[in-house]
N, C-alpha and C positions, 0 to 999 in steps of 0.2 A: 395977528399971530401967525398964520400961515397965508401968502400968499396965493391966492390962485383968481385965474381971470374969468372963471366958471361963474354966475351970480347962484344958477341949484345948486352946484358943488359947495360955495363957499356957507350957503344957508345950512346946508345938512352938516357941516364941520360946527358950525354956532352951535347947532341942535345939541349936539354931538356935547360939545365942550358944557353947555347951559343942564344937559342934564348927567352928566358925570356930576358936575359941583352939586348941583340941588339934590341930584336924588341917592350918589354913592358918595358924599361931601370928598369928592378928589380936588384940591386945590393944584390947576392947570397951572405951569409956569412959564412953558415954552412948548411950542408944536410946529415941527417942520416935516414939510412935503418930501416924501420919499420917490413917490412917482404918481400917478394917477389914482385917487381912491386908496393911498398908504402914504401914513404920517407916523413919526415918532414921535411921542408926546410924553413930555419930562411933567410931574407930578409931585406933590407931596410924599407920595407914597412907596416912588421910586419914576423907573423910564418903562415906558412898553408903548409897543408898534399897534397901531388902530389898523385896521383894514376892513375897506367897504368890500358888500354883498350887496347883487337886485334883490337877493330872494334870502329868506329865512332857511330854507331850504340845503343853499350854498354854504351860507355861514354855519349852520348847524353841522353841517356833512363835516366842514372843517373842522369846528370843534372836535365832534366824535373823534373823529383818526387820530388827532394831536393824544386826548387821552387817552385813546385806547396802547398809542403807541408805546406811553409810561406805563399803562399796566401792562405791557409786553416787555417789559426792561430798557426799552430805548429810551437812553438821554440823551441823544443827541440832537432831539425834538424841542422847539420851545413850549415852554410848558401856557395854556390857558388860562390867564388870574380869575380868579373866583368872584367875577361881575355879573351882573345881569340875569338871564338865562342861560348858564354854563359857559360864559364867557363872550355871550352874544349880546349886542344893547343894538334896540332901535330904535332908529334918531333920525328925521330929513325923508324919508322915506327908503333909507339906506339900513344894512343891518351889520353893526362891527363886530370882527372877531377883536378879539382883545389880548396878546399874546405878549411873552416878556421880549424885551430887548437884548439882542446878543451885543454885549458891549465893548470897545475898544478889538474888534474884529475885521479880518481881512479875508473877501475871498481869496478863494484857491487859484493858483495861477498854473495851467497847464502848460506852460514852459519849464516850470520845475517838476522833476521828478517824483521828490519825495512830497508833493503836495497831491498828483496824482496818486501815487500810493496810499497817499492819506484817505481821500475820496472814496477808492476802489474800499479800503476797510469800513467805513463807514457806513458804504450800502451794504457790505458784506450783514453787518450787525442791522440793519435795517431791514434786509429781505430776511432774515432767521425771526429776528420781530414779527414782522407781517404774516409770514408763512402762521407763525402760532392765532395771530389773528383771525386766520380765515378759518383755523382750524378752529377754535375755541369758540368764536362770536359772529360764525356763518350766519345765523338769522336774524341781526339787528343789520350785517353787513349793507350801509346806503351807496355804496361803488357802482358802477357801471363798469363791464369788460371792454378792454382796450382792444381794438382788430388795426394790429400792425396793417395788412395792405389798403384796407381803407384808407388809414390815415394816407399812405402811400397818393393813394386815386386822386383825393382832397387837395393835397398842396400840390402833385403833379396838375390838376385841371386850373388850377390856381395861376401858375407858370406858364402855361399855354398860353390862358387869357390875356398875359400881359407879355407875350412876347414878342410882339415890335418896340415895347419900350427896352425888353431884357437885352434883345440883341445890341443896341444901343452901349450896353455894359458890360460886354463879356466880347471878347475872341472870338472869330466865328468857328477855332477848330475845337476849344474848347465847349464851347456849346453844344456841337455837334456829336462829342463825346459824352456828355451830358443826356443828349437824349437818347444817344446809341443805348445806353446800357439802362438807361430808365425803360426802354420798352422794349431791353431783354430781360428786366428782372419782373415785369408785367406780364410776359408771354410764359414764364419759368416758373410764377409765386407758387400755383398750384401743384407744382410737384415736390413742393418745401410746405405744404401748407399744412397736412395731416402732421408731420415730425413737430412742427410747434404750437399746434392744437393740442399735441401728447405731453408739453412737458406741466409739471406740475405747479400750481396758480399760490402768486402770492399777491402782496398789495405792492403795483411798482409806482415811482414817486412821479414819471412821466417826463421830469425835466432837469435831467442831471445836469445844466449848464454848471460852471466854476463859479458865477456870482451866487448859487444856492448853497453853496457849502463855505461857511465863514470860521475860519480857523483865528480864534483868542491868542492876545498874549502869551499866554499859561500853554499852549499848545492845544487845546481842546478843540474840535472840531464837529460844529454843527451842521445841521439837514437842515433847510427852510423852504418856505414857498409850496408848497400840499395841492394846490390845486387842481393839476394833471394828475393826481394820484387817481388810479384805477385796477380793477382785477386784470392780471393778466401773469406772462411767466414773467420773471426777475432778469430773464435772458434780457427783453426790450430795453432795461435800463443799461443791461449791458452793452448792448447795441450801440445803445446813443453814446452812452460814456467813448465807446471806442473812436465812436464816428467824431466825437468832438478832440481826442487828445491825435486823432493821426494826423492832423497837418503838421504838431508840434513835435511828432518822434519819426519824423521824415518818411509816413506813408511806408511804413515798413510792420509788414510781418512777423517779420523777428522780436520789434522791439514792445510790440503788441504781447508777444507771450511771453515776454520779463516778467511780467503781472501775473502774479499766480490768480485773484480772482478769474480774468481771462483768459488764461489759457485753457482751463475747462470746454466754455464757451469756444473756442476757436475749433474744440472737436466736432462741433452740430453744423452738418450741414447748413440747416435752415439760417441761422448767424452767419457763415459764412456770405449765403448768399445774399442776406441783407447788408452784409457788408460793402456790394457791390453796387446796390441802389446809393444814387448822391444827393441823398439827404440832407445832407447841409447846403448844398446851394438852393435847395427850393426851400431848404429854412431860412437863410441867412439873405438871399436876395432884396426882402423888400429893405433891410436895414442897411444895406449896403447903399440901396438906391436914395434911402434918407438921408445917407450922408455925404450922396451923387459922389461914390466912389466906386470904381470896377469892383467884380468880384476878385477878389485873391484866387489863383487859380494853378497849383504846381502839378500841371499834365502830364511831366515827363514822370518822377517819382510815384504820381498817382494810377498812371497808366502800366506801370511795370508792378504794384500791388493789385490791380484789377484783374492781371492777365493771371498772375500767379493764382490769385483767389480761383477764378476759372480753370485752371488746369486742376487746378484740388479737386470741385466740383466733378469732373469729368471721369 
C-alpha cells in the first residue's frame, strides 16, 4: 500500500494500518508516502495525513498547539481527529499525530505577489492567536524558547565544516561575501541583542517556507507543519518570511515595505540587522548540493540591499 525500502519503517506503517482497523474499525483504502515518516491515508471515514514521532512527547507537544490554536480562533490550523490519545496512536514503536488533510491545495508560490500577501495575513491571524495563547495557558505551555543567534552559530559551524566541498559550489567572490557579513553580524549580535530580548513573546511557527502554507481551491489558506514552532517574538517569523521572498522581489527594500505586515518590522533595528546575516545560504546549501546544483547567488542586487541595510544601522 505504501511503498518504502525501510523494513522498521515499513513494519510500524503495518502496525500503524492493522490497528487503526482492529482497534478504531477505520477501513484503510489507500496510503501514500508524503515524505519520510508522513503518509496520506484515504479511509472510510474520510483522507487525513499520519505523521510519525520518536517520542510521545513530540506528538503530544503537536497535538496540544494544533488545539489550542482552535481554541484561540485560528482555522487556518488543521484540526486533530478524535483518535487515540487526542489524536496520537502508537503503533511500531513510532507515535502518529493524526491530522485532517488539506485537499485539492497548492502551496504558496513567492513569485506571485498576492500569494505572498496571502502568507504575510495569515501569520498576522496566527501571531494575535498565539500571543492569546501564551497569555491564557502560560502554565500548560510545552514550548521551548527560540535564541535567534544560536540558531545562527549552529548552521554557521555547520558551513565551515563542510567548506571544501561548499567552495566547490559557489563563486569564490560570492562566498567570500557570504562570510564577510556573517562575521560581521557575529561581532554586532550583541549590540541588537537586548532590543529583541524586549520585544514581546508569542508562539512563532519556525518555518514559514511556501510549501507550509497551502491555498484551496475556494481561496482558503492554510498553516501546516508545527514543528519548529517555539517561544519567541513573531518578529523571527518575520525575518524568515523576508529572507525567503527577497530573492523574488529583486533584494529590494522598497519592495519589502509594500507589505504592510513588514513594514513595522523593517523599523527595529535588531530585523534589520538580521536581515543582513545570509541565512538562506547556510539553510539552503546542503539541498542545493543534493541536487549537485551551485547556489543561486544575485551579488550585485544583494550587495546594494546589504550596504543600504548598513547605512540605516549606522
Amino acid at each position: 500500500m505504501v511503498k518504502n525500502n525501510n523494513p522498521i519503517e515499513r513494519d510500524a506503517v503495518g502496525r500503524l494500518f492493522f490497528l487503526l482497523h482492529r482497534c478504531h474499525r477505520l477501513a484503510i483504502h489507500r496510503a501514500v508516502a508524503l515524505k519520510p515518516h508522513v503518509m496520506v491515508i484515504e479511509a472510510g471515514c474520510g483522507t487525513f495525513v499520519a505523521k510519525a514521532y520518536r517520542s510521545p512527547a513530540a506528538a503530544k507537544r503537536q497535538a496540544w498547539l494544533l488545539g489550542a490554536l482552535r481554541r484561540a480562533g485560528f482555522g487556518a490550523a488543521p484540526t486533530v481527529l478524535p483518535i487515540g490519545g487526542g489524536g496520537v496512536v502508537e503503533a511500531g514503536g513510532w507515535y502518529w499525530l493524526l491530522t485532517e488533510y488539506v485537499a485539492g491545495a497548492r502551496p504558496l508560490a513567492f513569485v506571485n505577489e498576492s500569494d505572498i500577501a496571502a502568507g504575510l495575513r495569515v501569520l498576522r491571524h496566527y501571531h494575535t492567536a498565539t500571543a492569546a495563547i501564551v497569555r491564557n495557558e502560560q502554565a500548560a505551555l510545552p514550548l521551548s524558547y527560540a535564541w535567534l543567534y544560536e540558531k545562527w552559530h549552529r548552521r554557521y559551524q555547520d558551513f565551515l565544516q563542510n567548506l571544501p566541498f561548499i567552495e566547490t559550489m559557489m563563486d569564490k567572490e560570492d562566498l567570500s561575501f557570504v562570510l564577510h557579513w556573517a562575521h560581521y553580524c557575529f561581532s554586532t549580535c550583541g549590540d541588537y541583542a537586548a532590543e529583541l530580548a524586549a520585544e514581546p513573546v508569542a508562539i512563532i511557527h519556525g518555518d514559514v517556507a511556501p510549501h507550509n502554507f497551502l491555498r484551496t481551491l475556494g481561496g482558503h489558506v492554510s498553516l501546516i507543519d508545527y514543528d519548529a514552532a517555539a517561544l519567541a517574538s513573531p518578529g523571527l517569523d518575520y525575518w524568515q518570511y523576508a529572507n525567503r521572498i527577497l530573492p523574488y522581489i529583486g533584494w529590494s527594500h522598497a519592495a519589502l515595505a509594500r507589505f504592510a505586515p513588514l513594514r513595522g518590522w523593517l523599523n527595529r533595528h535588531w530585523f534589520l540587522h538580521a536581515l543582513l546575516f545570509p541565512a538562506d545560504v547556510f539553510r539552503e546549501w546542503r539541498s542545493a548540493a543534493a541536487r549537485r546544483r551551485p547556489l543561486v547567488f544575485d551579488r550585485k542586487r544583494r550587495e546594494r540591499f546589504v550596504r543600504r541595510l548598513y547605512a540605516m544601522l549606522q
